[in-house]
N, C-alpha and C positions, 0 to 999 in steps of 0.2 A: 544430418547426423541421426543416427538410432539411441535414441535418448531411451531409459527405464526410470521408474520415479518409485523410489521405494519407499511405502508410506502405510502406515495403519488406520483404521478407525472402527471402534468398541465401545461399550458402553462405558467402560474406564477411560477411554483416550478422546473422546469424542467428534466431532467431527470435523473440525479446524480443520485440524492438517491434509485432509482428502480433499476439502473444498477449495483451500485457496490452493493445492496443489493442481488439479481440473484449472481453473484459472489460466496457470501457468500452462499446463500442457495445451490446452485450446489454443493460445497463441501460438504455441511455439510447433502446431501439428496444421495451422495456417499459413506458416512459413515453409511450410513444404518437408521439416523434419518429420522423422517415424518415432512415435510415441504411447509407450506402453505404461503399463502399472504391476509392481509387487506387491503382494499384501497376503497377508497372515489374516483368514477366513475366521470369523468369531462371532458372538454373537453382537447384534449393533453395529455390525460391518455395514460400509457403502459400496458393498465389491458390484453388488447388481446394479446399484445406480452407478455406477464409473462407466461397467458395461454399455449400460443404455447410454451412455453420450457417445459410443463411438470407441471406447478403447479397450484394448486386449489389454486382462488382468492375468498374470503368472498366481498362481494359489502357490504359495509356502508351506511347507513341513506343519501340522498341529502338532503341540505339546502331548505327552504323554501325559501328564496330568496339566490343566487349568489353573492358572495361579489366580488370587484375586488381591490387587495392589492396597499395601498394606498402610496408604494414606496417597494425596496426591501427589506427591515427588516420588516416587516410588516407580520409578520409571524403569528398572527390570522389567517389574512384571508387566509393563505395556508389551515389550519385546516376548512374552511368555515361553522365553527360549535362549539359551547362551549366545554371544555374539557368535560363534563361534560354528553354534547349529544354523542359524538365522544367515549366516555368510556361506555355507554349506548348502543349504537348501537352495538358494537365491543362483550359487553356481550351477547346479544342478538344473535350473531351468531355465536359464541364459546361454545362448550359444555366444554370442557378440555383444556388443555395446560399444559406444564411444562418449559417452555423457552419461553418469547418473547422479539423478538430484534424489538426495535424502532427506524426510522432513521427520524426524521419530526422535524423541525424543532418548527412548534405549537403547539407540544405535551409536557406535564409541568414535574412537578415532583409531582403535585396529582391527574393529571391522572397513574402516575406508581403507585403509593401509592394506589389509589383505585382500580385500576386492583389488584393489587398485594395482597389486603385481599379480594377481590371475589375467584379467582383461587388459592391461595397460592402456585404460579410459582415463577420464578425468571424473572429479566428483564436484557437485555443486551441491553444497549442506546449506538446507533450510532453520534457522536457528534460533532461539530467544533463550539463549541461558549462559553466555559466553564459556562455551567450552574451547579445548583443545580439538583440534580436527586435521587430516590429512587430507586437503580439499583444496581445488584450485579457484573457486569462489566462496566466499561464504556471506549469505544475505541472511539479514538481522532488521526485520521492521519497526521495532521494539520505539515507541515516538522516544527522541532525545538520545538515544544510544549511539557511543562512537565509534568508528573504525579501531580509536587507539586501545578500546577494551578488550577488543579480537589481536589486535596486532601483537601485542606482550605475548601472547600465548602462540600464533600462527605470523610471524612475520613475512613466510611466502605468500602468504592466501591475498587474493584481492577479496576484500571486503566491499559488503554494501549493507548500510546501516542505517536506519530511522524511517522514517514514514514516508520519505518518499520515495520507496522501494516497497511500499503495502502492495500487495497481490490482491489486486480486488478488480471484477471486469471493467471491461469500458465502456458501459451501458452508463454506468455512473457519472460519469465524465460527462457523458449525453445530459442528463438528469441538471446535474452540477450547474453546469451552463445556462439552462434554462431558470435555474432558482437565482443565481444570479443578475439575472435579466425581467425578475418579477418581485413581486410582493408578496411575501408568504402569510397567511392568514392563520393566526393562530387560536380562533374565538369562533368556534369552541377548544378545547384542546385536542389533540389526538395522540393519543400514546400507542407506541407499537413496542409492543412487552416479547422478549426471545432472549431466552435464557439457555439459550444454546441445542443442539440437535439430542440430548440427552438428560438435562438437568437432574442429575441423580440428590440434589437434596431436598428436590420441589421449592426453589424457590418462587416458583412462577405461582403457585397457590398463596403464597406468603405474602407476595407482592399483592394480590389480586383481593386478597383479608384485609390487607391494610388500605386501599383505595376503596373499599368499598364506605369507609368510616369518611369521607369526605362526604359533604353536603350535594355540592357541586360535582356531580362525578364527570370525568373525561371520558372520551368511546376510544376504548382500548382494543386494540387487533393483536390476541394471545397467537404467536407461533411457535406450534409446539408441537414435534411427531410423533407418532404413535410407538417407534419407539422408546420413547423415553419410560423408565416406568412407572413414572405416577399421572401416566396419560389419563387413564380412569378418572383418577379424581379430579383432572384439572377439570376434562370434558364434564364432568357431575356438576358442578360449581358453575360452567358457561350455562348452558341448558337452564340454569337456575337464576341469571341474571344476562339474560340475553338482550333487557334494553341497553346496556350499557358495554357490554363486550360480544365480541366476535373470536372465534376461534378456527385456525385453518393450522389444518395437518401441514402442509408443507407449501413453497412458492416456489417458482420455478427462475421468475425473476423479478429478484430480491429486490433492486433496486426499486424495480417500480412501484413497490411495493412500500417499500420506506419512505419512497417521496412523497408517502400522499400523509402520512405522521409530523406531527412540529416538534414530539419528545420521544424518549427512548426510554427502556429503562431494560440493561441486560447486562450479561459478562461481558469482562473487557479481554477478548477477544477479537479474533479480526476482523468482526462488525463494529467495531471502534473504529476502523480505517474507513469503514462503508458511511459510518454515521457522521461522521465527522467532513467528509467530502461533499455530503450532503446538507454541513452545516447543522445538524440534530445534535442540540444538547442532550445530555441524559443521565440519567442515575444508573451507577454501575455497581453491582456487587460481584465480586472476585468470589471465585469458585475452587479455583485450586491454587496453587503456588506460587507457580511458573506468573502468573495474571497480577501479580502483586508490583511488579515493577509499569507494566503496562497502566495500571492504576492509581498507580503514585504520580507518574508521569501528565497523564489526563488533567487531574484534578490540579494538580502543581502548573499545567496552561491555563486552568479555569474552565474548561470544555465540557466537563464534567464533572457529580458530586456524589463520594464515596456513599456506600450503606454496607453494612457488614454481615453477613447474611444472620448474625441472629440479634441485629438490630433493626430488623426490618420492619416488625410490628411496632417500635416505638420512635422512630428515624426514619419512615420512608416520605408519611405524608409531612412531615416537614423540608425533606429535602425536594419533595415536588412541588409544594409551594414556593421553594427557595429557585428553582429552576423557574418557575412560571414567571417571576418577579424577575429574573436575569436573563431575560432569554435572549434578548437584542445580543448583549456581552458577547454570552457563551454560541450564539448560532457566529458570530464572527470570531470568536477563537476558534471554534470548532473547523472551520471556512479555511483558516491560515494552518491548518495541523494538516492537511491529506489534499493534494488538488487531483489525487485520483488518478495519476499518470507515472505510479510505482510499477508496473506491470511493462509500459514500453520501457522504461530504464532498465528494468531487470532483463529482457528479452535483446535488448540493444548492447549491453554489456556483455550477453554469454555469445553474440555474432561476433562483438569486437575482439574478445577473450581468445575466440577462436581462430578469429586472422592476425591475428598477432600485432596489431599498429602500435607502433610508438605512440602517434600522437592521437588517440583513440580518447574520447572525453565523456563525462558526464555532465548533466546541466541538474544540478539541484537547487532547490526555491530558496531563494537569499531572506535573509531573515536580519535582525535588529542587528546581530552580532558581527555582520558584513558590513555594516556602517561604514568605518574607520579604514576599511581595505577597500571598499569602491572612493572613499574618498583620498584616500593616497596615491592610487592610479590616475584620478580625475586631476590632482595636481601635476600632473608627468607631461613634460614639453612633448611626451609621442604620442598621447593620447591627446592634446591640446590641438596637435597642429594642423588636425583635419575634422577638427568637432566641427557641426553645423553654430554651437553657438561657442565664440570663443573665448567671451570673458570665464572669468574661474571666478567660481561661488565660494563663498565666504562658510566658516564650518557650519557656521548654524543656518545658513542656506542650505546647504546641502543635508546637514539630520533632517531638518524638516521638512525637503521635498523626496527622501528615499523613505521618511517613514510613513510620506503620504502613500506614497507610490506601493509599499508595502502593503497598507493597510486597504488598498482601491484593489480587490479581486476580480477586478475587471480586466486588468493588465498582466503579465507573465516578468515575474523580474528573477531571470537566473544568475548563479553562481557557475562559469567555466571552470571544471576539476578535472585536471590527468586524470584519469585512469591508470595509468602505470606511477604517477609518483603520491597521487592522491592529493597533490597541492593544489589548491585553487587557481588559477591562470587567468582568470579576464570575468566581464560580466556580457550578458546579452541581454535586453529586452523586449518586452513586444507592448507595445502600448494601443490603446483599443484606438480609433476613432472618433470621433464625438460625433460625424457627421450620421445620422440617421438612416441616409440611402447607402451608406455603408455599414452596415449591421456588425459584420463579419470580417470585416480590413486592419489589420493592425499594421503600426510601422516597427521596420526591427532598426536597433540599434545595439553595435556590439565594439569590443575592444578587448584588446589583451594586456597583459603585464611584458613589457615590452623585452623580457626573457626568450616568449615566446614567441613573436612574431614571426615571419615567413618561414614557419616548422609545419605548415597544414593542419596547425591546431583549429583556425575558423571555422574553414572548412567542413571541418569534424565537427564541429559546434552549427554550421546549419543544415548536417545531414541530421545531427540529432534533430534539431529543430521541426525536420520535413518527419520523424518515426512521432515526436509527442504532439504534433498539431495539423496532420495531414486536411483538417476541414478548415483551416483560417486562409486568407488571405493575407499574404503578407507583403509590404510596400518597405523598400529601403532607398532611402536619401543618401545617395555620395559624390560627393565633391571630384567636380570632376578632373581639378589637379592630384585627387587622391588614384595613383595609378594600381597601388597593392589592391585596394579595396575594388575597384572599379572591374579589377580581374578576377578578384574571387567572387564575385557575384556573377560575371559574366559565366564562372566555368559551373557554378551550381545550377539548381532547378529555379531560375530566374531569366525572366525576359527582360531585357533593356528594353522601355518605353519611351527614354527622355534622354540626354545625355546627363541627366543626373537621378536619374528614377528607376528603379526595377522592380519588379511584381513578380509575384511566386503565389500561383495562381493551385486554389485544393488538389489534392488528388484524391480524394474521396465526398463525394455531395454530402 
């Protein structure tokens, strides 16, 4: 496909939406699609950095005058231009397209509308504010946010909604695995303070005044660019307390970078998705509007602990002490909020989107509120009848082995979702090995709601399986009077080993 991604970033809009948009287009320019970028040239633009990773930026129409947004919801004047010029300009320097994903927050739903009978493309809207939209997906990462909030307003749109659809790369995932498989050392502490590519109220100096009043200080790594405008003073301030902090203009990879921190402290933003995959509690202070649900949501898992930016001198070092004393808690809420494989869902859905499958699925991470639906299938004579172990668990058997099973991030336990109806349909799991010379082996185990059965829903459920876990090992046990199963295993990326054994060996080292 010839994908365009129209997206801004300015000292007013900052640089979210260009980064985890790059994200997106990386993978989706690795699968062999053509992928460009629109954007409106300003100041605090990433247009030169998009260029240097490789992709052609379209420059948009300037304003005849500059507007300057008359608080943070004020999302006209991100757009610094009618929808109407902004849809004008953008034809103007489009010949074609077949896909365009939009992540701007002053872009409407008849700018999509009238893009959408000029080119007769589709549009994929990047979103956190549930609006109306003329769009044939619409992804919402917003942690806790529902399909049904979008659907009231867009009942055609497929929706994809909450954190595990965050756009954050797959280096993290790399990272993830490893922290899971160690000991994280929190003594001494290490804080990595980012308050985003622009922090126009300086709170990163605020921060940095009020940690200084501890006794005990932590070695804090300030990132912060020179863009921003209170770079001056932040860099005056490091230069002046350089035992205890470190300042770096920018990283290249973020990830690696974060993993070497035990705490956070920045906008909740979509380095919430990054820190939290990674298990980093932190203190967040919201910056603009839009971040206030994002925030509410955090602190209501316990993953994080609000400060308000002009509570920061009297509330921050309480809330770091309050994080240092909870960190076990919140590094394992934070652990269950992101497993960091929002980017192959989102990239797996716009392939399915596109070939049109009935029975085309999603796999999202099952949580506490699945209880009561994996255990009502569990009781079904068609899910009974080919279980490896046949007795039926008792209810309180079963809460307390799924919330084990939940709370062990060593294991993968998904929820089976149409795609087309958005109902949940079966579970899958992957459960690690215990055995030691198998590091990387998990066994899968899955089942449907016996609605679906021989509709090629599985199927679909372990092609997903082969796009989010291409480096595991995977072992499935089937009975070998079970002949459904015994065939879809045989027709997937699985070798029979055993007459009851198949292996689905990495495709990626």
């Amino acid at each position: 496909m010839n994908i365009v991604i129209r997206t801004d970033s300015s000292l007013h809009i900052g640089s979210g939406h260009i980064m985890r948009c790059l994200v997106l287009a990386e993978k989706l320019k690795a699968q062999g699609h053509q992928v460009s970028f629109a954007s409106r040239s300003q100041q605090g633009d990433l247009i030169e950095f998009v260029e240097k990773k490789g992709f052609h930026v379209y420059l948009l129409n300037k304003p005849k005058q500059w507007k300057k947004p008359k608080n943070s919801s004020d999302y006209a004047a991100w757009l610094q231009v009618s929808w109407q010029d902004d849809a004008q300009s953008f034809i103007q320097q489009i010949e074609d397209v077949d896909l365009i994903i939009v992540d701007h927050y002053g872009i409407n739903a008849q700018w999509e509308g009238f893009i959408k009978s000029h080119f007769s493309c589709q549009i994929f809207v990047i979103d956190d504010l549930v609006r109306q939209h003329q769009a044939e997906i619409i992804l919402d990462q917003t942690l806790a946010r529902t399909s049904q909030e979008y659907k009231k307003l867009n009942p055609n749109s497929l929706v994809l909604t909450g954190s595990d659809f965050a756009l954050i790369t797959p280096k993290f995932v790399e990272l993830r695995n490893k922290i899971l498989q160690s000991k994280i050392n929190t003594t001494p502490p290490t804080v990595l303070l980012s308050m985003g590519g622009v922090d126009q109220p300086n709170a990163t100096l605020k921060v940095l005044e009020a940690l200084s009043k501890l006794k005990n200080k932590p070695k804090v790594t300030v990132l912060l660019s020179p863009r921003a405008p209170h770079y001056k003073l932040v860099s005056e301030y490091y230069q002046q307390h350089i035992d205890w902090i470190q300042h770096i203009n920018f990283v290249e990879d973020m990830a690696e970078l974060m993993s070497k921190h035990s705490f956070a402290i920045g906008a909740p933003g979509t380095t919430s998705w990054e820190r939290a995959c990674l298990g980093i509690p932190s203190i967040i202070i919201p910056l603009a509007d839009n971040q206030k649900t994002t925030c509410e949501q955090l602190t209501k898992a316990g993953a994080a602990i609000k400060v308000e930016l002009a509570e920061i001198k009297t509330l921050l070092v309480v809330a770091y002490q309050t994080m240092h004393e909870q960190w076990q808690s919140m590094h394992l809420k934070n652990l269950a909020i992101c497993d960091g494989l929002g980017l192959q869902r989102v990239v797996h859905s716009i392939n399915d989107f596109e070939t049109k499958k009935n029975n085309a699925v999603i796999l999202r991470a099952a949580n506490n509120s699945d209880i009561k639906q994996v255990y009502d299938w569990q009781l079904l004579p068609q899910t009974r009848q080919y279980a490896l172990i046949k007795s039926i668990p008792t209810w309180c058997e079963h809460q307390q082995w799924m919330k084990a099973k939940l709370e062990d991030k060593a294991h993968f336990f998904y929820m089976i979702k149409s795609l087309l109806t958005e109902a949940d349909i079966g579970v899958l799991r992957l459960d690690k090995q215990s055995d030691e010379n198998k590091a990387n082996r998990y066994t899968l185990s899955i089942f449907l709601d016996p609605l679906y059965m021989g509709k090629g829903f599985a199927k679909e459920a372990l092609n997903y399986i082969d796009t989010l876990h291409p480096r595991l090992s995977i072992e499935a046990k089937v009975l070998e009077e079970n002949k459904a199963s015994q065939a879809l295993f045989s027709s997937a990326n699985y070798t029979r080993v055993s007459p009851t054994l198949f292996i689905r060996q990495p495709s990626i080292d």
